[in-house]
C-alpha positions in Angstrom: 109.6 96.2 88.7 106.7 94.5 88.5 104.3 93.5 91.3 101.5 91.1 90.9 98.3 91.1 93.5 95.7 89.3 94.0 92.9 91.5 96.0 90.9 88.4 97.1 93.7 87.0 98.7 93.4 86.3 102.5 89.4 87.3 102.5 90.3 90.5 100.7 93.7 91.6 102.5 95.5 91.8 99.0 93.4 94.8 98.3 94.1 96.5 101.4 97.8 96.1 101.3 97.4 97.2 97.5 97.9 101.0 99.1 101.0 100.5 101.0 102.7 98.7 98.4 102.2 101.7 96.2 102.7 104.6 98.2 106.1 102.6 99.5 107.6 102.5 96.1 106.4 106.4 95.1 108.1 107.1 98.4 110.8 105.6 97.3 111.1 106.7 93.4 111.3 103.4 92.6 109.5 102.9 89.2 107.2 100.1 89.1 103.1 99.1 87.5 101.1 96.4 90.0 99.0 93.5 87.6 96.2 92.1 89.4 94.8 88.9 89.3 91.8 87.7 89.1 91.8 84.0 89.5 94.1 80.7 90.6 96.9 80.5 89.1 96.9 84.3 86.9 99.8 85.0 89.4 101.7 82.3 88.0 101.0 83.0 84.6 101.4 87.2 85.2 105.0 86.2 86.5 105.9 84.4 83.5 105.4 86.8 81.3 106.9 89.5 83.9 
């Protein structure tokens, strides 16, 4: 699985959730790599390629 963050988003929250989303899928043994973006609209283009 792949999950795609943005760490600016919401005045920085992206980065702070960053942690819980990983240490929820270790907990869980559920394999998975996390892109960041880094601008508008990388999401978009990360997911396409996803």
């Amino acid at each position: 699985m792949k999950i795609i963050v943005n760490p600016e988003a919401e005045k920085g929250k992206g980065r702070k959730v960053l942690s819980q989303i990983e240490r929820y899928f270790q907990e869980r043994k559920i394999d998975f790599s996390i892109a960041l973006s880094s601008h508008p609209m990388e999401s978009t283009e990360l997911a396409k390629k996803a």
